[in-house]
N, C-alpha and C positions, 0 to 999 in steps of 0.2 A: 565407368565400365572399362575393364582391360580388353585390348583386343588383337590378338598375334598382326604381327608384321602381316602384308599383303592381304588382308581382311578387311572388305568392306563393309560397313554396316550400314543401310539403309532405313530410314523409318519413316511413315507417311502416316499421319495420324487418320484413320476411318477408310485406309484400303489397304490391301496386301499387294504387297510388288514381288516381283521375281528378283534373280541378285541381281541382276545388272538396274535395277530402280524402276522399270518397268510395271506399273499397274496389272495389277491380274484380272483377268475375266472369266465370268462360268464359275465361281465360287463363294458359293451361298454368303449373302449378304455383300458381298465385295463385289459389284457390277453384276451380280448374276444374270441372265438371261430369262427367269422366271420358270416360274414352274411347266413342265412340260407331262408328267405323269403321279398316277398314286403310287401309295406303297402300305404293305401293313408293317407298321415298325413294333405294334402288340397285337400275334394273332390272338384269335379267340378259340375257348380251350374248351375241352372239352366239360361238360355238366349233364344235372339230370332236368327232364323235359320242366319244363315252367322254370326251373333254375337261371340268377341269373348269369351272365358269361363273365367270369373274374379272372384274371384282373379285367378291366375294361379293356374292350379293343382300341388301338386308334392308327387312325392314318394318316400319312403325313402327305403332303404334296412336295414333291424334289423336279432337280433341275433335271437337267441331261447329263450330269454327272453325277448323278444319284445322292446330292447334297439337301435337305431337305429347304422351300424355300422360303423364310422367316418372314417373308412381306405378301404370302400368302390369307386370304381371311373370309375368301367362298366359302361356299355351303360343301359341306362332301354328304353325298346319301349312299347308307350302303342296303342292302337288298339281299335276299337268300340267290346263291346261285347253285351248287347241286343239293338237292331237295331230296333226299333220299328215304325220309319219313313222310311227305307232305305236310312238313309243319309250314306254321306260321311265326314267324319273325315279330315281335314285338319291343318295345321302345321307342327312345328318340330317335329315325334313322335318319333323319339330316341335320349335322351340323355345321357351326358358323367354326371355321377352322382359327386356332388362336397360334400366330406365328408358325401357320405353317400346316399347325397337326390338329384332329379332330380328335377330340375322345370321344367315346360310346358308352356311358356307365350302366344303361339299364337294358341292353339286349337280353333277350331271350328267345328259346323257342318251346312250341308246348307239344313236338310228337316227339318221341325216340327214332334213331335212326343212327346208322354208321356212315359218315363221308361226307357229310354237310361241309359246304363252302359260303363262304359269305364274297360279295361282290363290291368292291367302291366305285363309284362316280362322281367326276365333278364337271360341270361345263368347259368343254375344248382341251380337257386332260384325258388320257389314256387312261382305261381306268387300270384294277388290280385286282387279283384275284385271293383270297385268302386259304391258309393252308388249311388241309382237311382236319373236322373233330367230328365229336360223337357225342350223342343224346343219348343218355343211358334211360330208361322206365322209371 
Protein backbone atom coordinates (compact mmCIF):
# COMPACT_ATOMS: atom_id res chain seq x y z
CA UNK A 1 0.00 0.00 0.00
CA UNK A 2 1.24 3.75 -1.02
CA UNK A 3 0.97 6.18 1.43
CA UNK A 4 1.71 10.20 1.02
CA UNK A 5 4.53 11.48 3.03
CA UNK A 6 3.29 12.51 6.88
CA UNK A 7 0.46 9.79 6.70
CA UNK A 8 0.01 7.38 9.35
CA UNK A 9 -1.68 4.41 8.86
CA UNK A 10 -2.80 2.38 11.82
CA UNK A 11 -4.45 -1.11 11.90
CA UNK A 12 -5.56 -3.17 14.91
CA UNK A 13 -7.17 -6.23 13.87
CA UNK A 14 -11.00 -6.53 15.59
CA UNK A 15 -11.12 -2.65 16.93
CA UNK A 16 -11.34 0.73 15.33
CA UNK A 17 -8.94 3.30 16.56
CA UNK A 18 -8.82 6.91 15.98
CA UNK A 19 -5.66 8.51 14.05
CA UNK A 20 -3.62 8.86 16.59
CA UNK A 21 -3.91 4.51 17.43
CA UNK A 22 -6.14 5.06 20.03
CA UNK A 23 -9.07 2.53 20.48
CA UNK A 24 -12.59 3.76 19.83
CA UNK A 25 -15.53 3.33 22.08
CA UNK A 26 -19.38 3.72 21.79
CA UNK A 27 -19.12 2.11 18.32
CA UNK A 28 -21.16 -0.71 17.63
CA UNK A 29 -19.34 -3.80 17.75
CA UNK A 30 -15.86 -2.03 18.65
CA UNK A 31 -16.19 -1.80 22.63
CA UNK A 32 -19.66 -0.55 22.39
CA UNK A 33 -21.30 0.31 25.66
CA UNK A 34 -24.53 -2.00 24.84
CA UNK A 35 -27.64 -1.19 23.83
CA UNK A 36 -29.49 1.50 25.70
CA UNK A 37 -32.88 1.99 23.45
CA UNK A 38 -35.16 0.60 20.40
CA UNK A 39 -35.70 1.78 17.14
CA UNK A 40 -37.99 0.86 14.19
CA UNK A 41 -35.47 0.58 11.31
CA UNK A 42 -38.87 -1.20 9.10
CA UNK A 43 -41.99 0.81 10.02
CA UNK A 44 -44.98 -0.87 9.52
CA UNK A 45 -47.24 0.25 6.65
CA UNK A 46 -50.10 0.75 6.02
CA UNK A 47 -52.83 -2.55 4.82
CA UNK A 48 -56.21 -3.74 4.82
CA UNK A 49 -57.76 -5.05 8.26
CA UNK A 50 -56.86 -8.87 8.80
CA UNK A 51 -54.01 -8.04 6.13
CA UNK A 52 -50.69 -8.90 6.88
CA UNK A 53 -48.08 -5.69 7.58
CA UNK A 54 -45.45 -6.09 4.52
CA UNK A 55 -42.58 -5.66 4.49
CA UNK A 56 -42.31 -7.01 8.09
CA UNK A 57 -41.66 -4.64 10.65
CA UNK A 58 -38.49 -4.87 12.73
CA UNK A 59 -36.57 -3.30 15.45
CA UNK A 60 -33.36 -3.03 16.21
CA UNK A 61 -31.70 -2.29 19.74
CA UNK A 62 -28.87 0.67 19.39
CA UNK A 63 -26.44 2.18 21.50
CA UNK A 64 -26.30 5.77 22.72
CA UNK A 65 -25.06 6.71 19.42
CA UNK A 66 -27.81 5.40 17.56
CA UNK A 67 -25.56 2.31 16.21
CA UNK A 68 -27.52 -0.67 16.39
CA UNK A 69 -25.97 -3.15 18.93
CA UNK A 70 -24.97 -6.63 17.03
CA UNK A 71 -24.30 -8.57 20.51
CA UNK A 72 -27.91 -7.87 21.29
CA UNK A 73 -30.32 -11.28 21.47
CA UNK A 74 -33.32 -10.30 24.12
CA UNK A 75 -36.78 -10.69 23.40
CA UNK A 76 -38.21 -7.27 21.95
CA UNK A 77 -42.46 -7.49 22.20
CA UNK A 78 -44.11 -4.90 20.38
CA UNK A 79 -47.91 -4.17 21.34
CA UNK A 80 -50.64 -1.70 19.70
CA UNK A 81 -50.05 1.92 20.99
CA UNK A 82 -52.64 4.43 19.38
CA UNK A 83 -55.56 2.21 18.80
CA UNK A 84 -57.66 4.31 16.80
CA UNK A 85 -60.02 1.48 15.41
CA UNK A 86 -59.92 -0.72 18.58
CA UNK A 87 -58.33 -3.39 16.75
CA UNK A 88 -56.44 -6.16 17.86
CA UNK A 89 -52.81 -6.81 17.09
CA UNK A 90 -52.03 -10.33 15.97
CA UNK A 91 -48.84 -12.47 15.45
CA UNK A 92 -45.52 -13.35 16.84
CA UNK A 93 -45.17 -10.21 19.18
CA UNK A 94 -42.13 -11.22 21.01
CA UNK A 95 -39.04 -11.82 19.59
CA UNK A 96 -35.65 -13.32 20.24
CA UNK A 97 -33.64 -10.39 18.50
CA UNK A 98 -30.77 -11.90 16.00
CA UNK A 99 -27.54 -9.41 16.20
CA UNK A 100 -29.30 -6.87 17.26
CA UNK A 101 -32.84 -6.53 15.31
CA UNK A 102 -36.12 -8.43 15.74
CA UNK A 103 -38.17 -9.04 12.75
CA UNK A 104 -42.11 -9.31 12.91
CA UNK A 105 -43.21 -11.18 9.71
CA UNK A 106 -46.77 -12.06 10.56
CA UNK A 107 -48.41 -8.76 12.22
CA UNK A 108 -51.65 -7.91 11.75
CA UNK A 109 -54.70 -6.10 12.65
CA UNK A 110 -58.32 -6.99 12.19
CA UNK A 111 -60.29 -3.34 12.52
CA UNK A 112 -59.93 -0.42 10.14
CA UNK A 113 -58.79 2.82 11.41
CA UNK A 114 -56.53 5.87 10.71
CA UNK A 115 -53.28 6.44 13.06
CA UNK A 116 -52.46 3.19 14.49
CA UNK A 117 -49.03 3.20 16.14
CA UNK A 118 -47.22 0.19 17.10
CA UNK A 119 -45.13 0.24 20.37
CA UNK A 120 -41.48 -1.66 21.19
CA UNK A 121 -40.20 -3.13 24.45
CA UNK A 122 -37.38 -4.78 25.67
CA UNK A 123 -36.20 -5.26 29.37
CA UNK A 124 -34.12 -1.92 30.84
CA UNK A 125 -34.29 -0.31 27.11
CA UNK A 126 -36.15 2.71 26.30
CA UNK A 127 -38.74 1.65 24.40
CA UNK A 128 -39.86 3.21 20.58
CA UNK A 129 -42.67 4.34 19.21
CA UNK A 130 -43.61 3.43 15.51
CA UNK A 131 -44.70 5.92 12.84
CA UNK A 132 -48.42 6.26 12.04
CA UNK A 133 -50.48 3.91 9.37
CA UNK A 134 -53.80 3.03 8.45
CA UNK A 135 -56.14 0.05 8.25
CA UNK A 136 -58.20 0.43 5.33
CA UNK A 137 -62.04 -2.01 5.34
Amino acid sequence: MRVAAGIRVVAVLGAACSPSGTPLTGVSGFGARGATHLAFTVQPTSTFAGGLITPAVQVAAEDATGQPDTTFASNIVVAIGANPGGATLSGTLGVAAQRGVATFSNLSLNHAGTGYTLVATSSGLTTATSASFNITP
